[in-house]
C-alpha positions in Angstrom: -2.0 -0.8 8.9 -4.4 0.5 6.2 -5.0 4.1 5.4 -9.2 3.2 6.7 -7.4 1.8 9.6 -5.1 4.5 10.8 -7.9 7.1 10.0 -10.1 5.3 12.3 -7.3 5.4 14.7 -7.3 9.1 14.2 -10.9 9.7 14.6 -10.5 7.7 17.9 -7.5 9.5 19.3 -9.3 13.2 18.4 -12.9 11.9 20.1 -11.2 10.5 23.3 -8.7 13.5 23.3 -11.6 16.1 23.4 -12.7 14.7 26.9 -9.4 14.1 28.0 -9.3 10.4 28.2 -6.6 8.3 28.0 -6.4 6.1 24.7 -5.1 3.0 24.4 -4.1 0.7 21.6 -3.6 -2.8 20.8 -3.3 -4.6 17.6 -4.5 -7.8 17.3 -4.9 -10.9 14.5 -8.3 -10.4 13.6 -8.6 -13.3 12.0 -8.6 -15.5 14.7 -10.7 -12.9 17.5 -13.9 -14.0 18.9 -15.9 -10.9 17.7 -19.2 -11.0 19.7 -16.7 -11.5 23.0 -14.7 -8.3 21.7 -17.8 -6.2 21.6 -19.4 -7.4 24.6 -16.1 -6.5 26.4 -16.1 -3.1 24.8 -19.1 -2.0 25.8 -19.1 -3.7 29.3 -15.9 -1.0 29.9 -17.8 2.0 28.3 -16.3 2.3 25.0 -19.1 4.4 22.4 -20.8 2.2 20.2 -19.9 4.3 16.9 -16.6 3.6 18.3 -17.2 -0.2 18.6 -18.9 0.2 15.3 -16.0 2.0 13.5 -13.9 -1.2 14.6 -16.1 -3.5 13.3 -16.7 -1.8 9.7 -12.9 -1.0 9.4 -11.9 -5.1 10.3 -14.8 -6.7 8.8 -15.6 -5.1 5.8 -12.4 -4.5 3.9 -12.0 -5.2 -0.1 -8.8 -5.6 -1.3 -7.1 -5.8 -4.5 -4.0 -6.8 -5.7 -1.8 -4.8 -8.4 0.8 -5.7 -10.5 1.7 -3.0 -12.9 -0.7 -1.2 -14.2 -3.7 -4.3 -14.4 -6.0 -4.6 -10.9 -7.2 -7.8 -9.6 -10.9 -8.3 -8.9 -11.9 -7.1 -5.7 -11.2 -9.7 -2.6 -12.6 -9.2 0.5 -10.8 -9.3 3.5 -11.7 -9.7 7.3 -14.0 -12.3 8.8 -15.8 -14.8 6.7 
């Protein structure tokens, strides 16, 4: 898990906590979820859109690089294509 993704995980936890709902957590391979599904099952059981949004932004648009030593890879992006 990436530092975006377990501040997103964070910033889910403390919204839901605040109305005292129950939060519940699932990792999945990205790579290989049907993403308009995902979302339409999201919001058809109530979850925010800025929270549907925040998963979306933090699995989708991810750049990555690589470092070996002290040199830095171009920038790779990671997520769906």
């Amino acid at each position: 898990m990436t530092r975006d993704e377990t501040a997103a995980l964070r910033v889910l936890c403390e919204r839901n906590m605040k109305y005292n709902n129950e939060v519940y957590v699932c990792y999945a391979d990205y790579g290989s979820v049907d993403w308009i599904k995902l979302m339409t099952i999201l919001q058809n059981i109530g979850v925010d859109w800025r929270d549907r949004k925040l998963n979306w932004n933090i699995c989708n648009k991810q750049i990555a690089y690589v470092r070996i030593g002290v040199d830095l890879s171009t920038a790779y992006t990671i997520g769906r294509r």
